[in-house]
C-alpha positions as CSV (number, residue, x, y, z in Angstrom):
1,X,-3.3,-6.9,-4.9
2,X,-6.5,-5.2,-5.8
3,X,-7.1,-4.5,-9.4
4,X,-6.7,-0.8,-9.5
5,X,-4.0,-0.7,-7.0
6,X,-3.6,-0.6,-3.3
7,X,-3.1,2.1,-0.4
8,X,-1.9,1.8,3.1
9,X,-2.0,4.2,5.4
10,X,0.4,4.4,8.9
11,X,0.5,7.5,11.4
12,X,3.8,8.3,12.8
13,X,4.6,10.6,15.4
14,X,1.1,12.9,14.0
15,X,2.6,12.4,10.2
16,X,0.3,10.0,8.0
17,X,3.2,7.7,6.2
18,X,1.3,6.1,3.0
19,X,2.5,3.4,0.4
20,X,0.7,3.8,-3.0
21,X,0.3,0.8,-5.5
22,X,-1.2,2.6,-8.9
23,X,-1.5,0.0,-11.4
24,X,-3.0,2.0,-13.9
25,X,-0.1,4.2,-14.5
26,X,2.0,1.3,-12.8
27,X,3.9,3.5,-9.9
28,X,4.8,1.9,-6.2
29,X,5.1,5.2,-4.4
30,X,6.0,6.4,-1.0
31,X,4.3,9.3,0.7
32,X,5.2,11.4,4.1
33,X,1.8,14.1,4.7
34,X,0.6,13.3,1.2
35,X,4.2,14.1,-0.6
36,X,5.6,11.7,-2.9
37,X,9.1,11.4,-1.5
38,X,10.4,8.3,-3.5
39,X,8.4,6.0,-6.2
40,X,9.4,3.3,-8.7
41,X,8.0,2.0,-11.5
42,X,6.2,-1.1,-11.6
43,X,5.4,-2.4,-14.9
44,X,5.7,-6.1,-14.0
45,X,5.7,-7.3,-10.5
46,X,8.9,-7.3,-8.6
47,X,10.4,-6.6,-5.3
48,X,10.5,-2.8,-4.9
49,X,12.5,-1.2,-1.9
50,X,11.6,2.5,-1.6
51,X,14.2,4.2,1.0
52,X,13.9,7.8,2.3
53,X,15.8,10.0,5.5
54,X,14.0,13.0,7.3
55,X,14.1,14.9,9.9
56,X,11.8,15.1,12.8
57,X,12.4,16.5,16.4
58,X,16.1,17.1,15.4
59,X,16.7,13.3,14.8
60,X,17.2,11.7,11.2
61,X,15.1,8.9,10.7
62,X,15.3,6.2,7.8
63,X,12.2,5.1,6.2
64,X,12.2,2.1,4.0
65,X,8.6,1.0,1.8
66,X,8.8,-2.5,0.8
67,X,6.7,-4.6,-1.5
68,X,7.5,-8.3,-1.2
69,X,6.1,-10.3,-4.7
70,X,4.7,-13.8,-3.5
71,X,4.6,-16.0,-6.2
72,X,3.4,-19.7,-7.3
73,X,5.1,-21.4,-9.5
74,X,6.8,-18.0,-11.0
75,X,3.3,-16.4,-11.3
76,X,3.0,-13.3,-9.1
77,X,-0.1,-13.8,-7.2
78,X,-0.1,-11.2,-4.3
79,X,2.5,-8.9,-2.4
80,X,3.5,-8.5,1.2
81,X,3.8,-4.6,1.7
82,X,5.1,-3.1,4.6
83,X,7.0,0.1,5.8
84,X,10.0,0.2,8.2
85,X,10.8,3.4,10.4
86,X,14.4,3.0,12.2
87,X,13.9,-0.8,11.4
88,X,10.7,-0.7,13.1
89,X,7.5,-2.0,11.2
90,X,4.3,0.8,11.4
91,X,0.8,-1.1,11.3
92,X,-0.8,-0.2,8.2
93,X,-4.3,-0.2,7.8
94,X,-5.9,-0.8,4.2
95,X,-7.6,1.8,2.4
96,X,-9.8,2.0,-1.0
């Protein structure tokens, strides 16, 4: 987890998917072509599960943001953050 926050970045089917971490106003957020489509509040660190349906090609699809808190002895030290289409994971890439 970076300081300010974090943002990944995923292309889909020519739609950029991104999952937001914004620790200065302490949002997880999920984004489909730069709209926020579901977020949650993150004052302290916990698993967040951000789930969403669309529509794309005449076919519903369900997209699920995840952040995963990995802790040592009960400190949060990092996350594992990852976003499922149709149970499939995208490859995010990492972005400042």
């Amino acid at each position: 987890m970076a300081l300010t926050g974090d943002r990944y970045v995923a292309d889909y089917e020519g739609h950029v998917i991104e999952l937001v971490r914004d620790n200065w106003i302490k949002v997880f957020s999920l984004l489909i072509d730069g709209q926020v489509v579901a977020k949650e509040q993150c004052i302290l660190p916990h698993n967040i599960e951000l789930r969403y349906e669309f529509e794309m090609n005449g076919r519903t699809h369900q997209i699920v943001g995840s952040s995963q808190v990995r802790s040592v002895f009960g400190l949060p030290l990092d996350a594992d953050d990852g976003i499922l289409i149709d149970g499939v994971p995208l490859p995010l890439v990492k972005v400042k």
